[in-house]
Structures are given as C-alpha cells and as structure tokens.
C-alpha positions in Angstrom: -12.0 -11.2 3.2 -11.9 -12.7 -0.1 -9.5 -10.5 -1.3 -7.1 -11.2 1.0 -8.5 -14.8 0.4 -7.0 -14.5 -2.9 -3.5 -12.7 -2.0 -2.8 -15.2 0.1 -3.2 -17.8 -2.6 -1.8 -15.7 -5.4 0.5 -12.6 -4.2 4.4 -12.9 -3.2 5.0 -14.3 0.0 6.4 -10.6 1.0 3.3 -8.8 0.1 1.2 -11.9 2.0 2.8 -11.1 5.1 2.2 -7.6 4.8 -1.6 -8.0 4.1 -2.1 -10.2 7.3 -0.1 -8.0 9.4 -2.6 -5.5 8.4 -5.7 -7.6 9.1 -4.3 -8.1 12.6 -3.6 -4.7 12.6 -7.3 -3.6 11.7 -8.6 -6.2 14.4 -6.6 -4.5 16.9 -7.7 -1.0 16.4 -11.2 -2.1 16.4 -10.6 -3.4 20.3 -10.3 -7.3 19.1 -6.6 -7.5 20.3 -7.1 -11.3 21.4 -7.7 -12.4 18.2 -4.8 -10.0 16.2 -2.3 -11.6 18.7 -3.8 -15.0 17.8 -3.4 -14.3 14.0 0.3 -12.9 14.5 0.9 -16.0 16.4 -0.3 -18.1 13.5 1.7 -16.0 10.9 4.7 -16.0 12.9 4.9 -20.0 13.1 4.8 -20.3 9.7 8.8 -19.0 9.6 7.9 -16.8 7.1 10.8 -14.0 6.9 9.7 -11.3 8.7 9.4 -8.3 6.5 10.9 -5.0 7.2 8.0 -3.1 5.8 6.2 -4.0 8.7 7.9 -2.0 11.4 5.5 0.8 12.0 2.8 -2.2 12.6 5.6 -3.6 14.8 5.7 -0.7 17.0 2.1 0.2 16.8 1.1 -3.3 18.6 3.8 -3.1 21.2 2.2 -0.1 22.7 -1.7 -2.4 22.8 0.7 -4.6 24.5 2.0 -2.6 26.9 -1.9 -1.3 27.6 -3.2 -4.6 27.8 -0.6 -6.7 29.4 -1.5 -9.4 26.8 1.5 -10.4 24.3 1.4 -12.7 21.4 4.0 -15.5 21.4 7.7 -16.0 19.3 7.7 -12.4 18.3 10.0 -12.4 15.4 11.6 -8.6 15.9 13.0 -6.7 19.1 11.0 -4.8 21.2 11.8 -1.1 21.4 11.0 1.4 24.7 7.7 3.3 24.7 8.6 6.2 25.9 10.9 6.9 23.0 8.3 5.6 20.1 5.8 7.7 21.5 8.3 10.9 20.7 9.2 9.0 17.8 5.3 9.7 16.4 4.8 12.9 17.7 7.4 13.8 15.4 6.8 12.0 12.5 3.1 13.9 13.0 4.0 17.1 13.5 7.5 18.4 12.6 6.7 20.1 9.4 10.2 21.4 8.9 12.0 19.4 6.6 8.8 19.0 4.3 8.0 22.6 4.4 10.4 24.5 5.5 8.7 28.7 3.8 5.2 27.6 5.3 6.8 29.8 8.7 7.4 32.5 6.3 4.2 32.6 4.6 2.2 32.5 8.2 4.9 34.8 10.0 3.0 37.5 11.7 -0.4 36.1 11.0 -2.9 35.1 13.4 -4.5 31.4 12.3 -7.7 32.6 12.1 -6.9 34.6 9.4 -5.3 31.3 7.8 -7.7 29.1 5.2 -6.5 25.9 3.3 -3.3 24.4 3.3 -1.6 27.0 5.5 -4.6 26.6 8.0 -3.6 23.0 8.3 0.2 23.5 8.8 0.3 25.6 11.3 -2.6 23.7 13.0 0.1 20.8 13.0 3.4 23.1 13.1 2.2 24.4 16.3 1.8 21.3 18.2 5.4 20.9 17.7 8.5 22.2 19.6 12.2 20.6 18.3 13.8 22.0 21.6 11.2 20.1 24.3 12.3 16.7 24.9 9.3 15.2 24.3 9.3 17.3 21.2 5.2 18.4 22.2 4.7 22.4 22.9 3.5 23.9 25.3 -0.2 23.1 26.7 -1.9 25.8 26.1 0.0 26.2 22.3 -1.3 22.5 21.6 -5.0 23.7 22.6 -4.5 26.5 19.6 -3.6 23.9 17.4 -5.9 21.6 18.0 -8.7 24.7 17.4 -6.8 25.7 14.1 -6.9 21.9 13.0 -10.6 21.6 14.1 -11.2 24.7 11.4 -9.4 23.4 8.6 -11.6 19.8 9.2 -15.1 21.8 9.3 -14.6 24.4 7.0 -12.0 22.8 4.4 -13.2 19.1 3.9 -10.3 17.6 3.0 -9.8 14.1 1.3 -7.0 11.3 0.9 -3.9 12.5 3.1 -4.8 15.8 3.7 -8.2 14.1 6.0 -5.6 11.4 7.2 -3.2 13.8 8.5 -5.5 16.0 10.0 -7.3 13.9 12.0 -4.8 11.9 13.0 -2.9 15.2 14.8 -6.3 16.3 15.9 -7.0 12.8 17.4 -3.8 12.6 19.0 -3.5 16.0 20.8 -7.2 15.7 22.4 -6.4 13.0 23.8 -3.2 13.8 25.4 -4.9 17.1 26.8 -7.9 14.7 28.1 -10.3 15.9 25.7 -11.8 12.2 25.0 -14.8 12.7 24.0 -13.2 15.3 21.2 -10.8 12.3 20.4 -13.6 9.9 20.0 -15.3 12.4 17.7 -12.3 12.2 15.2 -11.2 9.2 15.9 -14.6 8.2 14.3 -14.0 10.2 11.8 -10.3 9.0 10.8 -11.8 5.5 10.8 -14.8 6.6 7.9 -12.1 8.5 6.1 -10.2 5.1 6.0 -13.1 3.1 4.5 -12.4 5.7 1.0 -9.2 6.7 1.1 -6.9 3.7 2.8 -4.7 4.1 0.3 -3.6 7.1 2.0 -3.5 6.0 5.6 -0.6 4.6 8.1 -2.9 2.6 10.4 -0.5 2.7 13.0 0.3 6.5 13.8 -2.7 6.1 16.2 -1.4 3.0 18.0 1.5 4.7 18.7 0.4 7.2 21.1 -0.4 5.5 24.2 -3.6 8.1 25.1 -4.9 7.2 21.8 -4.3 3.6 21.8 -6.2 3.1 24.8 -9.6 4.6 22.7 -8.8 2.4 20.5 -9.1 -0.5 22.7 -12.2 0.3 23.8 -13.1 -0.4 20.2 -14.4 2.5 19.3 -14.1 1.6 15.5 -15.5 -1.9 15.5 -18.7 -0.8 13.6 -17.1 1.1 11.3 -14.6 -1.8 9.9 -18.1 -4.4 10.4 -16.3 -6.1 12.6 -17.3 -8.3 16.0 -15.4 -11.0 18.4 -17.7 -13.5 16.4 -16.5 -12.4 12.8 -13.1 -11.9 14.0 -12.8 -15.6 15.4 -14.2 -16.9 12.2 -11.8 -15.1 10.1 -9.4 -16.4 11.8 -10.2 -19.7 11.5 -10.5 -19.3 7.4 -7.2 -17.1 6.9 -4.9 -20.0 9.2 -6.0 -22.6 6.5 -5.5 -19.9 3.5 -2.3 -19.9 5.2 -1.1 -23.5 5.8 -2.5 -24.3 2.2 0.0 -21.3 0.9 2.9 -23.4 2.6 1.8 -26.6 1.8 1.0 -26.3 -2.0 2.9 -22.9 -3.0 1.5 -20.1 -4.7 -0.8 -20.8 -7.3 -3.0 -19.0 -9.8 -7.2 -18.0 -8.6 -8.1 -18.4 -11.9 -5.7 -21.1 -13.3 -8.7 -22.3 -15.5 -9.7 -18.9 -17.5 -8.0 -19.0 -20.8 -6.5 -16.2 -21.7 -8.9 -15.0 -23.9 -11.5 -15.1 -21.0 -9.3 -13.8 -18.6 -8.6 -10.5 -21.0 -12.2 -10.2 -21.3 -13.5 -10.4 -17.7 -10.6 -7.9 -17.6 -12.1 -5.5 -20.3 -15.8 -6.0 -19.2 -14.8 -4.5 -15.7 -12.8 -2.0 -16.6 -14.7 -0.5 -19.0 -17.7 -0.2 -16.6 -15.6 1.7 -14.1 -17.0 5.3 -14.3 -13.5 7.0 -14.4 -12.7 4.7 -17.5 -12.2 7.5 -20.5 -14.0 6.0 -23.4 -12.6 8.8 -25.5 -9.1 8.1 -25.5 -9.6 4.6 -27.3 -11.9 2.9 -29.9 -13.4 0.3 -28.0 -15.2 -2.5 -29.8 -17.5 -5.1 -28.3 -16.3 -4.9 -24.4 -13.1 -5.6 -25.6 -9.3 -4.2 -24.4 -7.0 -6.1 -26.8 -5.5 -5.7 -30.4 -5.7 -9.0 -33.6 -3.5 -11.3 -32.3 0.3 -11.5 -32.9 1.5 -13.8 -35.5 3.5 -16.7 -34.4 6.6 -15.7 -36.7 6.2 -11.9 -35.7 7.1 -13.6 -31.9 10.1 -15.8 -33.3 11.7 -12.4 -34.5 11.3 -10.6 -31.6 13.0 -14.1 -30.2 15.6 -13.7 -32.3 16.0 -9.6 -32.2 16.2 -10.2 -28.3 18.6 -13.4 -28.7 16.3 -14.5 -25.9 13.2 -17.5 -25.3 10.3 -15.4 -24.0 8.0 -16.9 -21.3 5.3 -19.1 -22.4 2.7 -17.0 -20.5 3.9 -14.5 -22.4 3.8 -15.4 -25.6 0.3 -17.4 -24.8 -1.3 -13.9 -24.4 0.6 -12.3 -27.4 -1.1 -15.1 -29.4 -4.2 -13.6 -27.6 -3.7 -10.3 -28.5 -0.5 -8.1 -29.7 -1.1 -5.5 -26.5 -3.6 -4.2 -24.8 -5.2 -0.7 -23.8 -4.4 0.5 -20.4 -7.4 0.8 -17.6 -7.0 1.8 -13.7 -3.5 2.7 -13.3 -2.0 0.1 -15.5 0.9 0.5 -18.3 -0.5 0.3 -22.0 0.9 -3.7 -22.9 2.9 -3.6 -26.4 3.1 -5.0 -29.4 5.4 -7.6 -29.7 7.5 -6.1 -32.6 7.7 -2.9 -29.7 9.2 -4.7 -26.6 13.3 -4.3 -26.0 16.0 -4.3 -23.3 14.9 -1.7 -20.9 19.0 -0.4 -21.0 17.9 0.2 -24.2 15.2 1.9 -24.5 15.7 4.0 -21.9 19.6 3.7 -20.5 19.4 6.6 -18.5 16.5 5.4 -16.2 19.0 2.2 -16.0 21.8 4.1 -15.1 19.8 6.1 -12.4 18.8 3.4 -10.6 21.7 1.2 -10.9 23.6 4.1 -9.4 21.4 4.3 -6.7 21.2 0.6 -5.8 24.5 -1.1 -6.4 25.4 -0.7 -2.8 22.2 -1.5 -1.5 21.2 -4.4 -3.9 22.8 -5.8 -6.3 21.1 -8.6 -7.7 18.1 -5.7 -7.7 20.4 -4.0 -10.2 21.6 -6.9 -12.4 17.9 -7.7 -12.8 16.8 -4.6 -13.6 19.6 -3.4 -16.1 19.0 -7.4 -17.8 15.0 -6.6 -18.0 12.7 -6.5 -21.4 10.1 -3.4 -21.3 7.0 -5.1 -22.2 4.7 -2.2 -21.1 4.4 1.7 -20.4 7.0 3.2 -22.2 7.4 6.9 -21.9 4.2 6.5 -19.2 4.3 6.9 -15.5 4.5 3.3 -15.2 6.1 0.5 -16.6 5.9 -3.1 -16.8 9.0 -5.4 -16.7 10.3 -8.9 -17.7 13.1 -9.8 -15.4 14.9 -13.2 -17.5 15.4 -16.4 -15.2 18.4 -16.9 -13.0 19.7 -20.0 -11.4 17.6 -19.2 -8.7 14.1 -18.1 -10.3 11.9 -18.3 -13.4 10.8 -15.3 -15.8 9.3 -12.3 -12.9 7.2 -9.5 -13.9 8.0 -6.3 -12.3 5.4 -3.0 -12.2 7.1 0.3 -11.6 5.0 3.3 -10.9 6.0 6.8 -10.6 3.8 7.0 -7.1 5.1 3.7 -5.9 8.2 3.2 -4.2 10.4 0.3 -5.7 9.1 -2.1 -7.5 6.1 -4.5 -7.5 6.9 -8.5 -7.9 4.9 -10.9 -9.5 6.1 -14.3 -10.1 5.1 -13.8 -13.6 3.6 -12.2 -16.4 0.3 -14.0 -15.8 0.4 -13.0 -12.1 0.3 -9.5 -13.0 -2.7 -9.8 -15.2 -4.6 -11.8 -12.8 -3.8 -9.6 -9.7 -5.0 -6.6 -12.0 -8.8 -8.5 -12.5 -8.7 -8.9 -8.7 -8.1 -5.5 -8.1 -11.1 -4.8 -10.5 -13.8 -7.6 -9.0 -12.4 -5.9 -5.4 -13.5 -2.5 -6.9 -17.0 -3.2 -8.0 
C-alpha cells in the first residue's frame, strides 16, 4: 500500500493509472469485485486519459462482470463479446507456433513422457491447442494429455518467473474447462504464490479471461494469499480515493522533497549495498557510499558550453553532489559530467534505429529522443536520458532498458533517483 501510496504521489499520471488498475485488478481476483468496481469508479471520475496499456485488465473485468451481473459505472472503453475474448486467450496461452515454430520437430514421433524440461512444457501447452477448431481448443481427451504433460513438467521441473506463470496458467485453465475444479483450485493456488515472487513475470488477467476460471476466482480462492479481506479492501479504498484527489488537486510532487541530495544518494547507497545480489567486487566502495568527489562548478559550465545547452538544476545540484555514481539493482552507471553528450552522438545508429521505427507512429517520441543528452549507461543494457524542454514541458528523464519495452518517463532527473530509493525501501 505504501508503495503505491507513493506512485501515486510521485510517478507519471500514465504509470498511476496503470498501478490502480492493477490494485482493482488484484481485489478482483481475490473475490472482492464490489470494491475493485468501486475503485474503477473512482479512477474513472477523475478524467484521467484512459491508458491503452490497460486493455488486457479491460477485458479481464468484463468477463467478472458478465459472472456477476455487477458493472462499475462511466466505463471509459468499449465493451467487447465474450465469446470471442475467451478464444482470444486460449490462444494467446497456447498457440506456440509463431514463438516456436522447430519445438514440433524436435517432439515429432516422441511420446511426452519421454519429454523432460522445456520440450515437456511445450507440448504440454502445444497440445491443448488446435488452429483449425473454431474455438481454437483440441479435442477433449487431447486437452486431458496435456493437462497430464503440464502437471509433470510442474512436479518434476520446478520452474520459476515465466516458465511457473505460463504453466500454471494453461494448467489452471484447461481443468477447469474439463470440470476438474478441485485440480484448478490446486494451481490456481499455486499461480497466486508464484505471483507473490515472481510478479514481474505475470499477466494477472489471462485467468479472468476464461469464464470457467473466472468464476474460481470469485469465490476468492486467493484472498489469503494477496492478505486481503472485504475489511482491508474497504479501507484501502478509502486511503488510495484521497491519494488520488490530492494527486489532482496539488500535482505531482516529490516523497522526499526534503532529503538533500547528499542524503538522498546516501539512503540510496546504504540500501543498495545491503541487497545480497549487490557485487562488492566490481567497485571500491568506501564508507556506504555510491558516489564519486564532487564536480567542479566550472567543469559543469563547460559541459554547458560543449552542449550549447543550460542543464537542469536538479541536475547539476546532484553533479555538485557527486560527478556520477556506481550502478546498483538494474540501474545505468550515472557519468561524469565531462562524459555526458547528444545521444545522436554518441551512439547515432541507435538514433537512427529508433527514429526509423517511430516517425510514423510518434513523432514528437522521435524529435525528443534524437534531441536527448546521455547522462547514463553508455554501452550498458540500459541507458538514462535527458529529453531538453519544449513549449509544452520542462527537462524529462527517460530510462531505456534492453528488457523493457519503450521507454520509462520521469518528470525529471530527480524523479528518477527518488523512484529508484522507493524501489529499494519496497525491496527490503
């Protein structure tokens, strides 16, 4: 809760309507479908742009809906028939084709009990699935097999992150469109502990969107594994609608406004040096600290005037702090001052690949990006951008990361660094 206490206070307004889709979303697979409605309700009267990224949830609620007979009010996007989501997800589950189109070849001829590993799980999942049926599901008694090869590669493989997700989301799903619901409850329970360690590799609503699952769901099945009660839920509510009108009514705002940068770096440090993946090895650390001497007030005038540009305040405030900073978690390493150029220079063909790809899709995306100052991660998986004001907005910081789609927005540099000590406190 505080976490999403905090996004709501600090994050875009895109990535806020995302995380309170998700709440509602979590609320509803945990039975509580009153209360999501009533928190959709509340972020849908806020006339908040609904965002696009939230069309899986969309459809995911619409079949609770249809279950229930209960809708929220002023839904902001069109509703879609059932019948043609439902085969809509038992594709995106189980048609393996386009993804791996040789695992046919490597099983061909082989019984799948003579499968182990990853080919165990394809075909426990490749089975389930028939591109000429209209409801694209085999046969009975071929979904049954599956279901036994999928159960196999569950209790004999233990898989983790997407390979558990996947799994037991098809396994889930099949049981209970064969009527095997106490088999469905097993991994439904299951899917919802895997979720609690690896949700970064879940899509909540590929559940909702089988109407045999859905309706376990409701019974709320995985209420005490998300903690959650009517009670809590109604309370939640109550604290996340005046998160909420405060975001409208003062704006976004910094959580911790009053650290100075020299505090905030070292809260920073302290917690990511205690992390037990931290690698202590790769860098010289001295007295819990992530930072470099501080940059020199002329060093930053001449990267002023290399740049022909006035860099941010924030900005400089933390070069003044320190001239960079070791990378932690999944972060970029920061660089030194004398370092940081025009992205299109440093690295004009990842400009020109992206511009390519964008210009018809968005172009103020592409004049932003090809004007931006790489102030972190060069030649690293990710990399950390200043986009320069327009007429319409101040300095943004943009993360790129090579297992992230797009880009990450932060309204600016001081955002980022914030949101990265939240991510750590959320971690401990």
């Amino acid at each position: 809760m505080n976490k999403l206490l905090r996004q709501i206070q600090s994050d875009d307004i895109e990535i806020v309507y995302r995380q309170v889709t998700d709440t509602a979303t979590i609320w509803a697979i945990s039975g509580f479908i009153d209360q999501a409605n009533r928190l959709l309700e509340k972020l849908w009267s806020l006339k908040i742009e609904h965002s696009g990224d939230t069309w899986l949830n969309d459809e995911g609620f619409q079949f609770l809906w249809t279950i229930t007979g209960k809708m929220p009010n002023h839904i902001p996007f069109p509703l879609k028939d059932i019948d043609s989501m439902q085969a809509e997800n038992w594709s995106d589950n189980f048609n393996l084709w386009n993804e791996n189109q040789d695992y046919a070849q490597r099983i061909e001829g082989k019984d799948w009990t003579q499968l182990s590993g990853n080919d165990l799980k394809l075909v426990g999942i490749g089975l389930a699935y028939d591109k000429h049926s209209s409801n694209k599901a085999s046969a009975q008694e071929q979904q049954l097999t599956s279901l036994k090869a999928l159960d196999k590669y569950i209790t004999t493989c233990n898989p983790v992150g997407y390979d558990l997700f996947m799994s037991l989301t098809c396994a889930s799903i099949i049981a209970a469109r064969n009527g095997l619901t106490k088999e469905a409850e097993q991994y439904i329970i299951k899917w919802g502990k895997g979720y609690k360690e690896y949700w970064a590799n879940y899509l909540l609503p590929y559940l909702m969107r089988d109407l045999p699952t859905a309706k376990i769901l409701l019974t709320g099945i995985l209420a005490p594994i998300f903690e959650l009660t009517k009670e809590k839920c109604e309370n939640d509510l109550q604290i996340i609608s005046i998160a909420l009108d405060d975001r409208i009514t003062k704006g976004q705002s910094l959580v911790y406004e009053k650290l100075t940068w020299q505090k905030l770096l070292k809260h920073i440090s302290i917690r990511a040096i205690k992390k037990p993946d931290f690698d202590y090895n790769e860098i010289s650390i001295s007295k819990n600290w992530l930072g470099f001497p501080p940059a020199k007030k002329d060093e930053i005038t001449t990267a002023e005037t290399r740049l022909n540009i006035k860099l941010p305040k924030e900005y400089k405030d933390f070069l003044l702090t320190t001239n960079g900073f070791h990378p932690f978690s999944f972060t970029p390493t920061l660089l030194p001052v004398d370092k940081i150029d025009w992205l299109k220079k440093l690295d004009p063909q990842l400009v020109e690949i992206w511009s390519e790809s964008m210009n018809e899709v968005d172009k103020d995306f592409v004049e932003s990006f090809s004007n931006s100052i790489l102030i972190g991660g060069q030649q690293e998986e990710q990399q950390l951008l200043l986009i320069p004001p327009t007429k319409n907005k101040n300095w943004e910081c943009w993360f790129f990361a090579s297992w992230n789609a797009g880009e990450t927005k932060y309204a600016n540099f001081r955002y980022y660094m914030e949101n990265e000590l939240q991510e750590l406190e959320t971690e401990e």
